[in-house]
C-alpha positions in Angstrom: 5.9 3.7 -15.9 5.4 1.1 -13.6 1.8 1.2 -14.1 2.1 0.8 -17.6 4.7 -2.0 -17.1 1.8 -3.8 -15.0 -0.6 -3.1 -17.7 1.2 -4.5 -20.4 2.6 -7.8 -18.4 -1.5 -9.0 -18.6 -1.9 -8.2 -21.9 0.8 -9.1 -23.5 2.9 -12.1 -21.3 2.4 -15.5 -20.0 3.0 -14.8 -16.2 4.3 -19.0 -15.6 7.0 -21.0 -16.5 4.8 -24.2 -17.3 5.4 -25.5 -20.1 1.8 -26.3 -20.4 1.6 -24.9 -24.0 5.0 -23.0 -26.0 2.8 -20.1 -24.7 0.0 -19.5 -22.5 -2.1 -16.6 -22.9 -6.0 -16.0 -23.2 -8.0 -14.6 -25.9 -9.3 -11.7 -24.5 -6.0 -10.4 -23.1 -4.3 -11.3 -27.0 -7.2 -8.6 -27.8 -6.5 -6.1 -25.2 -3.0 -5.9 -26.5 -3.4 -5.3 -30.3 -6.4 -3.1 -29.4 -4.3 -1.2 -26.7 -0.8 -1.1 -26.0 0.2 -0.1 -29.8 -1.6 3.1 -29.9 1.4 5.5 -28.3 5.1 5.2 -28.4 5.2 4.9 -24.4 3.0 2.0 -24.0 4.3 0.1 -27.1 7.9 0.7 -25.8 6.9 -0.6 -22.3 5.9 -3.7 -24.1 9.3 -4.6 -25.7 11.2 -2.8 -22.8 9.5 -5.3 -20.5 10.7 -8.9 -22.6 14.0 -7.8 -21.4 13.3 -7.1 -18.0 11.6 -10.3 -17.4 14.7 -12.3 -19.6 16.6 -11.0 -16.4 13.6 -11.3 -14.0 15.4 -14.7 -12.2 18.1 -16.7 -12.3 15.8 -19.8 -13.5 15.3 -17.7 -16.5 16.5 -19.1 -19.6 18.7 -16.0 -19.6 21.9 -15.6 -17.8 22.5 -18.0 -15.3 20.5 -21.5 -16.6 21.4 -21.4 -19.5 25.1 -20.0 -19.4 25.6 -22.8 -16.2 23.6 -25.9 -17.5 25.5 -25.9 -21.0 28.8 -25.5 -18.9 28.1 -28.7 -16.7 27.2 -30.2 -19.9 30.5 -29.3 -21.9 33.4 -29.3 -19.6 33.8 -25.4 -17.9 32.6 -26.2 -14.7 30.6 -28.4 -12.0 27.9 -28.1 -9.4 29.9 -29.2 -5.8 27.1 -30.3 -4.2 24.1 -32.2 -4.5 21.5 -31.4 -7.4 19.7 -34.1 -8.9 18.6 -31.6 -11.9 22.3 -30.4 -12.1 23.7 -33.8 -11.8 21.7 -34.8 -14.9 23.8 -31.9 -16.7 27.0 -32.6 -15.4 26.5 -36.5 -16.5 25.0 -35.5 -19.4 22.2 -38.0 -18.6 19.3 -35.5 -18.8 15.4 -37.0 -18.4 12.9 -35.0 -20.4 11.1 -34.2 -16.9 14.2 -32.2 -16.4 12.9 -28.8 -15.1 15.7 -26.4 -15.6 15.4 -28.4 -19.5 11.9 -27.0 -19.7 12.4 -23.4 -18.5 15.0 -23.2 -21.6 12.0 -24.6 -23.7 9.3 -22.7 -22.0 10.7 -19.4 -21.9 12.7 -18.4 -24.8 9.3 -20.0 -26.3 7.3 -17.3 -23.9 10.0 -14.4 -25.5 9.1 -14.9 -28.8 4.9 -14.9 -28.7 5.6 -11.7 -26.7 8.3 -10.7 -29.7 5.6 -11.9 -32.0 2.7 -9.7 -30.4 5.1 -6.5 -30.7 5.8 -7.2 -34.7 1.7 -7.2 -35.3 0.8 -5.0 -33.4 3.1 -2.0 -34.2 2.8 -2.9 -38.1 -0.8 -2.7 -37.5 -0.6 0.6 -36.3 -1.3 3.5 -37.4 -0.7 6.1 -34.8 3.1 5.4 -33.4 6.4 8.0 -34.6 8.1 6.1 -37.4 11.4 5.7 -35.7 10.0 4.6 -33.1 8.1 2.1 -35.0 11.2 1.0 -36.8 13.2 0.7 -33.7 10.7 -1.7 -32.3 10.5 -3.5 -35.0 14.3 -4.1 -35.3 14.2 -4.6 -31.4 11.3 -7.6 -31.9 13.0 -9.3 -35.0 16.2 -9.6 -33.1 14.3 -10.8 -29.5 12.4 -13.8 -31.9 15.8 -14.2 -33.8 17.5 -14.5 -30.3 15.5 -17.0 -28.8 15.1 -19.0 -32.0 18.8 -19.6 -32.4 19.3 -20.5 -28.3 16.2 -23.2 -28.8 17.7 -24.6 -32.4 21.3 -24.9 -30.6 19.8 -26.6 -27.6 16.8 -28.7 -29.0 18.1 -29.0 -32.9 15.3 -29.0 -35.0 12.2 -27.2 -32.8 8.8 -25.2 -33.6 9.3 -22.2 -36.0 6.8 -20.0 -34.4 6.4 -16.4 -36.6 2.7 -14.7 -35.2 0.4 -15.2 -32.5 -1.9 -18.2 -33.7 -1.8 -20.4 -30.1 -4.0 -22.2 -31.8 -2.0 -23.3 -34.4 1.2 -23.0 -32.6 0.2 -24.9 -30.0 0.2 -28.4 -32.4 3.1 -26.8 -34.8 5.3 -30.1 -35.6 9.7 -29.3 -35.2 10.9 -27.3 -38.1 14.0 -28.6 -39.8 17.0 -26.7 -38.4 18.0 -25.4 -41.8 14.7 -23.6 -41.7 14.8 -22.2 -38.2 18.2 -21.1 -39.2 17.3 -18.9 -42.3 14.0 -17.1 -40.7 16.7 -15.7 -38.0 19.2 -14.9 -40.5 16.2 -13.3 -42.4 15.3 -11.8 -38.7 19.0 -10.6 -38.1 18.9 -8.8 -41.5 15.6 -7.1 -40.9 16.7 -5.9 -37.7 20.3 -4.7 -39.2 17.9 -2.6 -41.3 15.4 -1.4 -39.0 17.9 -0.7 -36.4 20.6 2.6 -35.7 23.7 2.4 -34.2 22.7 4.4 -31.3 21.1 2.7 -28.3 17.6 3.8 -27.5 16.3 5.1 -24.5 18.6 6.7 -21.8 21.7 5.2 -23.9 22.4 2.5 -21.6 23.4 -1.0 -23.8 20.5 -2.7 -22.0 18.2 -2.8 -25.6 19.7 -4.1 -29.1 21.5 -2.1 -31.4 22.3 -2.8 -35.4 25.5 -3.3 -33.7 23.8 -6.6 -31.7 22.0 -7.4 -34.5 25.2 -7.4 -36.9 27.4 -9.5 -34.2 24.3 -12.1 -33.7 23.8 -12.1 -37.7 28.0 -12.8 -37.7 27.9 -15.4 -35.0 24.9 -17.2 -37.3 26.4 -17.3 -40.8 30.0 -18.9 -38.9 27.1 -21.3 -37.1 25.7 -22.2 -40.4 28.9 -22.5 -42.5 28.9 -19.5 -44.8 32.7 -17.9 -43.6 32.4 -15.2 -46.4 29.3 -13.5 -44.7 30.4 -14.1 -41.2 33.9 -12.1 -42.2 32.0 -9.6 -43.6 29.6 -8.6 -40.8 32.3 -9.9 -38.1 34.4 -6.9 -39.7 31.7 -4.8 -39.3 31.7 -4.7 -36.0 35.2 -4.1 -35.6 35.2 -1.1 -37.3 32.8 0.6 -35.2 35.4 1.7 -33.7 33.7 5.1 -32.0 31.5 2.8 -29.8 33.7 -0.5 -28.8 36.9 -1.2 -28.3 38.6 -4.1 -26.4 39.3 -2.8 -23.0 43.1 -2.7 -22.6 45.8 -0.2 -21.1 49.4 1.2 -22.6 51.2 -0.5 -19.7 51.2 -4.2 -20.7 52.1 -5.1 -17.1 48.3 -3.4 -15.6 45.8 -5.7 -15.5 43.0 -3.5 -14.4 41.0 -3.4 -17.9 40.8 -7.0 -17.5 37.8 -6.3 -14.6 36.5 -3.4 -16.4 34.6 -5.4 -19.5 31.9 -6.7 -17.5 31.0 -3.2 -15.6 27.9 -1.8 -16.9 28.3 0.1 -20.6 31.6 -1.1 -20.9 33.0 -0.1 -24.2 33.4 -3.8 -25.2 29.7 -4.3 -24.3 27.7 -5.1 -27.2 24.4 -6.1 -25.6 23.8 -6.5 -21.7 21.0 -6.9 -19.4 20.1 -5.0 -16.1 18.8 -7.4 -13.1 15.4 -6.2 -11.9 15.8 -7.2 -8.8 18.6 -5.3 -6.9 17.2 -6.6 -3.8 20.2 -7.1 -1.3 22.7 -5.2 -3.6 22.5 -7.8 -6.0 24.2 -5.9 -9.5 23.8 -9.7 -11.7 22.5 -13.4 -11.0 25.9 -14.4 -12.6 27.9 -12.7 -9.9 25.1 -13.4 -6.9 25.2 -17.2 -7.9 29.2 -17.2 -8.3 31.1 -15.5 -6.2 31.3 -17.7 -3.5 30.9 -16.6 0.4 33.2 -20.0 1.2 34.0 -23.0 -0.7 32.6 -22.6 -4.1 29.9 -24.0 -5.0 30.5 -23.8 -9.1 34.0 -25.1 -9.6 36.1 -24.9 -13.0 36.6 -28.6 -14.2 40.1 -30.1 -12.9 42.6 -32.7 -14.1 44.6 -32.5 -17.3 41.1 -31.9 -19.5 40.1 -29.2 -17.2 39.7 -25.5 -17.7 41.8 -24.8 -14.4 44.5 -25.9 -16.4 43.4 -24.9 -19.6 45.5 -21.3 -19.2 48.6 -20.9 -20.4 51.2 -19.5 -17.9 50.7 -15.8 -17.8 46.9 -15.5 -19.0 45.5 -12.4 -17.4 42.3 -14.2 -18.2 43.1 -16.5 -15.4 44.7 -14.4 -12.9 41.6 -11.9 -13.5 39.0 -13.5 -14.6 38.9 -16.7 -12.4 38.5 -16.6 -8.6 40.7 -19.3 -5.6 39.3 -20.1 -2.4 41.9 -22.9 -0.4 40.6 -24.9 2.4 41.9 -24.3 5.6 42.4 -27.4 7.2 45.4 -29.8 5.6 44.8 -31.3 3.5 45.0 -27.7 1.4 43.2 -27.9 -1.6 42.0 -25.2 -3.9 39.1 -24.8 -5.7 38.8 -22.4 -8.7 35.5 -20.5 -9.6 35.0 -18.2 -12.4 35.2 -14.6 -11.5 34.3 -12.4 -14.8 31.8 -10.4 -12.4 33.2 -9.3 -8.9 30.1 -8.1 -7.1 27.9 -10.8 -4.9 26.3 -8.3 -3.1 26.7 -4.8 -3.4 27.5 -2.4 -0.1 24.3 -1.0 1.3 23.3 1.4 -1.1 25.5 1.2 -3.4 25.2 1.9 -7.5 24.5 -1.1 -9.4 28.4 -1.0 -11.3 27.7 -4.7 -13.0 25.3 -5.5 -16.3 25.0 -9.1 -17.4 27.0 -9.0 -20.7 24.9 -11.0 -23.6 27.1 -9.7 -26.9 30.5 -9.0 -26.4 32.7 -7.0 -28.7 35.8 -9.5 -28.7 33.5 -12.3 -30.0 33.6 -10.4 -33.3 37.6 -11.0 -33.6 36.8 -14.9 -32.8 34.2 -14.9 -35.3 36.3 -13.1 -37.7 39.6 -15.6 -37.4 37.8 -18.8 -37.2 36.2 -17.5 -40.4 39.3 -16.7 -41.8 40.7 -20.1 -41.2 37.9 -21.5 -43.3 38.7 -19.2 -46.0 42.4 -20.6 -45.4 43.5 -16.7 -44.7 45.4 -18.4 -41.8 47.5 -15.3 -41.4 44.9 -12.8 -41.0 43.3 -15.3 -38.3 46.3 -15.3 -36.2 46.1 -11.0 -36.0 42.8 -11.4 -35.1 43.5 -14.3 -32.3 46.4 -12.2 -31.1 44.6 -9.0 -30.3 42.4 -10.8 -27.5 46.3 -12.3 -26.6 47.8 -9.1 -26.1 45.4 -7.8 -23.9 45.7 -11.3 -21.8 49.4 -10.2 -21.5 50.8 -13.6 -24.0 52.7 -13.6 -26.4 51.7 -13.3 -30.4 51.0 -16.3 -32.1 52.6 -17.2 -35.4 50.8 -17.9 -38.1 49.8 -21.7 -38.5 51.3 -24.3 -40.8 48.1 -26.2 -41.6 44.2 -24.9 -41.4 43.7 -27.6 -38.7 46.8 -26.2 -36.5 45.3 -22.8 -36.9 41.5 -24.5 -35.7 43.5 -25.4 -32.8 44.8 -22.4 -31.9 40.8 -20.9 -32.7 39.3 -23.8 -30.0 42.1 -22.6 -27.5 41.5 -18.8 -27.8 37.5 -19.3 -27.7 37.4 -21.7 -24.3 39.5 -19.5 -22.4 38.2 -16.1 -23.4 34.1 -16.8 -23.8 34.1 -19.7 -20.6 30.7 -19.5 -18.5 29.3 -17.1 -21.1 25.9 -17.9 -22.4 26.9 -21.9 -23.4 29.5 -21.0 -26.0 32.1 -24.2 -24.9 29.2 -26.2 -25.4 28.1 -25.2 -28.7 31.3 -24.9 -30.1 32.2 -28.7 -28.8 28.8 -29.8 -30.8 29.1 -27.3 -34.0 32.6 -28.3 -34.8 33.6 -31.6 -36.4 35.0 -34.5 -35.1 39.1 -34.8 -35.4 38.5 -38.4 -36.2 37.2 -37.5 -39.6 33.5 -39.5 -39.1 31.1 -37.2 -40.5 28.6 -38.6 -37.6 31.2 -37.0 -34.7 31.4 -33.9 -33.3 34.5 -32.5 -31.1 32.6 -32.9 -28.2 33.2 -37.0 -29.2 36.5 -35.9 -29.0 36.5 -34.0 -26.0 33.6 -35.0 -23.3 35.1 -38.8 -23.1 38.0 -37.7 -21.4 36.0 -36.4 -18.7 33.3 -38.3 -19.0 33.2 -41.6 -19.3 29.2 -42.3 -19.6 29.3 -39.8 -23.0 26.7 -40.4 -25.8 27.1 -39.0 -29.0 22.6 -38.7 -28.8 23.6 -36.1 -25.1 24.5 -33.2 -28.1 21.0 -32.5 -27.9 18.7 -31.7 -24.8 15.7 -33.4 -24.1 12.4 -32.2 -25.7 10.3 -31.5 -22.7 7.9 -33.9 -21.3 4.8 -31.2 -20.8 5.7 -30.3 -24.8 5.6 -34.2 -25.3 2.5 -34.3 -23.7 0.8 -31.4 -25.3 1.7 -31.5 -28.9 0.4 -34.8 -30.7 3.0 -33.5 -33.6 6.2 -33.3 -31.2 9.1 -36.0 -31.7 11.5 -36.5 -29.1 15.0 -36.5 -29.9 17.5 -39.7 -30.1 18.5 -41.0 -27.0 16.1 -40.1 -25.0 13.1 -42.4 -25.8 
């Protein structure tokens, strides 16, 4: 397999992170791949297999750690204690299109989908590969492009809509609108909802997409892009697959020890993870590796009235389970706090890898579902749906709302403390949502990020376009603010 694996890297990826091109491959090895790879089911399995294995390849991925820890400087989660001049430029929201970590999130989800691309023609083109198989990777391909699509369109706004191979074209392709980005992955998510099974390929593991993923990612899009009805509808879905998920929780209210099951590795509330290739050292995931601190914490949960260390309420077992301490030792005593969802920084010699990255969670399908319900002023219905992810934290129910905006608050609430330093949901939530003020031209994170941060700029919602894609592409325009 390995073999294969090595094969199928030259013919089908784009080895670097430059951001020389959106991707960088050569003729003759676009060639090899369409002429080669898609013959059998092994090889063309090894080539979609391997797009996830490289997502978790390195922390400086777009995956996992950059981009879950540069869109939490940027909303208000957590900060970088040291010294960083690329992480400073997050945590001020004052980023410079020369920003690398800015083009490794351009660069490679960019990289994901020519390689997602390449799969999609090359197993419609054949003729020799076992129709489920087929099917599957198709499903598997459509979600991957729909995936990175809607990461780049959240982070960049309007960017390249790239749908085959044609560097050529692609290369000089001018920013789609972001309505348009938007429906080819809804019309992505639905393909792959078609294409897909509810069983997880392979050896069963939840390290490869299921309809499941694809339903929850479809759900999460349709709330994105306004349309409550269909994100109720697929959020519901989810929730009653029942057989395969649940949220992790135990008959004695007063345990706490589901809370640090979820993130272990097939977790029943595990929709989609990924497994880190390099175990090197015992290392189970970059997120815990990079977190979980050997002293002071380096990654510290915002503080001060605005910050998520006091953004709990009394009695979360969020908190008490899911974030970590560390108190100096010398007075003046002060403690820092450090998110803690994943436990292991280095695994005991020899040990079994017990941790998966988690990408789709099951309880974001109940946050889905109630901030849709709000919109569809079911405000009742929303507060069952907030108050299952409450019980297991061990708080009390909520009542049900007086107002739609009282129960958005109590939506805002339940999301930053249950989905913190997960793959940027604070700060896409703080720029999706509208501005209390009522100015159509807001967002809540014009609400929110001044509090914190006095240097905000409405024009910081969006990142940089890079300056190698500035460069490259005579049809690139760089976003507001950053001319």
């Amino acid at each position: 397999m390995k073999i294969i694996y090595y094969i199928l890297s030259l013919a089908l990826m784009s080895t670097g992170l430059s951001c020389k091109k959106y991707v960088e491959i050569e003729d003759p090895k676009d060639q090899l791949a369409t002429g080669t790879v898609f013959t059998t089911d092994a090889t063309a399995t090894a080539a979609m297999v391997g797009i996830y294995s490289d997502m978790n390849a390195s922390n400086y991925q777009f995956a996992n750690v950059l981009t879950s820890f540069t869109c939490a400087m940027a909303a208000d989660e957590f900060v970088y204690a040291s010294v960083l001049a690329n992480f400073d430029e997050f945590k001020n929201n004052a980023l410079t299109s020369g920003n690398t970590y800015v083009g490794i999130m351009w660069a490679s989800p960019y990289n994901f989908i020519y390689r997602s691309n390449a799969v999609i023609e090359g197993v419609t083109a054949s003729t020799t590969l076992t129709p489920s198989v087929k099917n599957q990777l198709l499903g598997e391909a459509k979600f991957m492009r729909a995936f990175c699509h809607f990461y780049l369109v959240n982070l960049f706004g309007d960017v390249p809509l790239i749908l085959n191979t044609d560097v050529l074209n692609n290369s000089s392709k001018a920013r789609s609108p972001k309505s348009e980005v938007y429906a080819a992955i809804i019309q992505d998510l639905k393909d792959a909802k078609s294409l897909l099974v509810a069983a997880y390929p392979g050896a069963g593991e939840r390290t490869r997409p299921n309809k499941t993923a694809a339903t929850l990612l479809l759900s999460r899009v349709y709330l994105y892009t306004g349309n409550n009805a269909l994100a109720e509808a697929e959020a519901s879905e989810v929730i009653a697959n029942s057989t395969q998920y649940s949220i992790l929780k135990n008959a004695d209210p007063n345990d706490a020890g589901h809370m640090n099951k979820v993130f272990l590795k097939n977790s029943n509330e595990a929709v989609w993870q990924l497994q880190v290739v390099n175990t090197l050292g015992g290392r189970n995931t970059w997120e815990g590796n990079t977190l979980v601190p050997t002293a002071s914490p380096l990654y510290r949960l915002t503080k001060g009235t605005y910050g998520l260390e006091t953004g709990f309420e009394a009695g979360d077992k969020r908190f008490s389970n899911w974030v970590g301490s560390y108190s100096t030792a010398t007075a003046p005593v002060v403690t820092h706090y450090y998110p803690f969802k994943y436990k292991v920084r280095v695994g005991a010699a020899g040990a079994a890898v017990t941790e998966y990255s988690m990408i789709l969670r099951f309880a974001e399908a109940y946050l889905i579902r109630a901030e849709a319900r709000v919109g569809l002023n079911r405000l009742a219905e929303a507060k069952d749906d907030l108050n299952v992810l409450r019980a297991r934290a061990g708080l009390t129910p909520l009542a049900v709302a007086a107002s739609p905006a009282l129960a958005m608050a109590q939506v805002e609430q339940e999301r930053r403390v249950e989905l913190f330093s997960e793959w940027g949901h604070r700060w896409f939530d703080l720029k999706r949502w509208k501005s209390l003020s009522g100015d159509p031209l807001k967002s809540r994170a014009d609400d929110i990020l001044p509090l914190t941060k006095p240097a905000w700029k409405s024009t910081a919602v969006l990142f940089p376009i890079p300056v190698e894609a500035m460069r490259t592409n005579p049809n690139m325009v760089q976003n507001p603010g950053y001319n």
